[in-house]
C-alpha positions in Angstrom: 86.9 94.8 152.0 88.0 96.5 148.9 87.6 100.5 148.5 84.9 100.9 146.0 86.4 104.6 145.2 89.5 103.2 144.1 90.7 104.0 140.9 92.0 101.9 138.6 94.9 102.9 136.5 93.7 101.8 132.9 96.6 102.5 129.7 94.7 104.4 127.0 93.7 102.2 124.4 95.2 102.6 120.9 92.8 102.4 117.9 94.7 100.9 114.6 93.1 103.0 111.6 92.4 99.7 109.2 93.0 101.3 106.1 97.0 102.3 106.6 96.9 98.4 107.7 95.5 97.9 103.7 98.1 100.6 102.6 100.9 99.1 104.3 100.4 95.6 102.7 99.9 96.7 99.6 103.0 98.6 99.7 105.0 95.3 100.7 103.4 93.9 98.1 104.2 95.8 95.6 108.4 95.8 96.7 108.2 92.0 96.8 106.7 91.2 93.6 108.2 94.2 91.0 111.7 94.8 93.1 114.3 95.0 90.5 115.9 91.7 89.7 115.1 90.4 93.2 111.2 90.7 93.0 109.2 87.7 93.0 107.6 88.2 89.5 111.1 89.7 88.4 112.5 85.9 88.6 109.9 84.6 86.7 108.9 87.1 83.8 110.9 89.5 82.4 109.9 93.0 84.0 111.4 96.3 82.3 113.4 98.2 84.6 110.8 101.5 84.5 108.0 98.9 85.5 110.2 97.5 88.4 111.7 100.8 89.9 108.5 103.0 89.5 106.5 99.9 91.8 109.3 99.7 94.1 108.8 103.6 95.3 105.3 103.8 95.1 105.3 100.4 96.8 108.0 102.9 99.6 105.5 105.9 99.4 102.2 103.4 100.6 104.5 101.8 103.4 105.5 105.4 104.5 102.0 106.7 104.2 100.5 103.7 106.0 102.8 103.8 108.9 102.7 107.8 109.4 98.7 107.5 111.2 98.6 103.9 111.8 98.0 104.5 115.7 95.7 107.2 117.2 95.1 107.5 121.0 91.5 106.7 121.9 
């Protein structure tokens, strides 16, 4: 028979925080549609340059803010 005191070794469970998972795809988003003159809606419309850069580090700043607390330790 099996000791019934045994313990089991669990992992600690990780808890993904669902708004940095919103964050990070808007920031991919954002760098695949207004990147400049490789963006999605740069091919098809014309997109000034101050439209295009300003997206593409805001769209840098959400992915580095949504990975920095993605995973906390339960």
């Amino acid at each position: 028979m099996g000791n019934p005191n045994k313990q089991v070794n669990n992992k600690p469970r990780v808890k993904i925080k669902f708004l940095n998972v919103l964050l990070i795809l808007l920031g991919a988003d954002l760098i695949l549609l207004f990147a400049p003159s490789v963006g999605i809606l740069n091919s098809v419309f014309y997109i000034g340059d101050v439209i295009g850069w300003s997206a593409l580090i805001a769209g840098i700043l959400l992915l580095v803010f949504g990975f920095r607390g993605l995973y906390q330790k339960r």
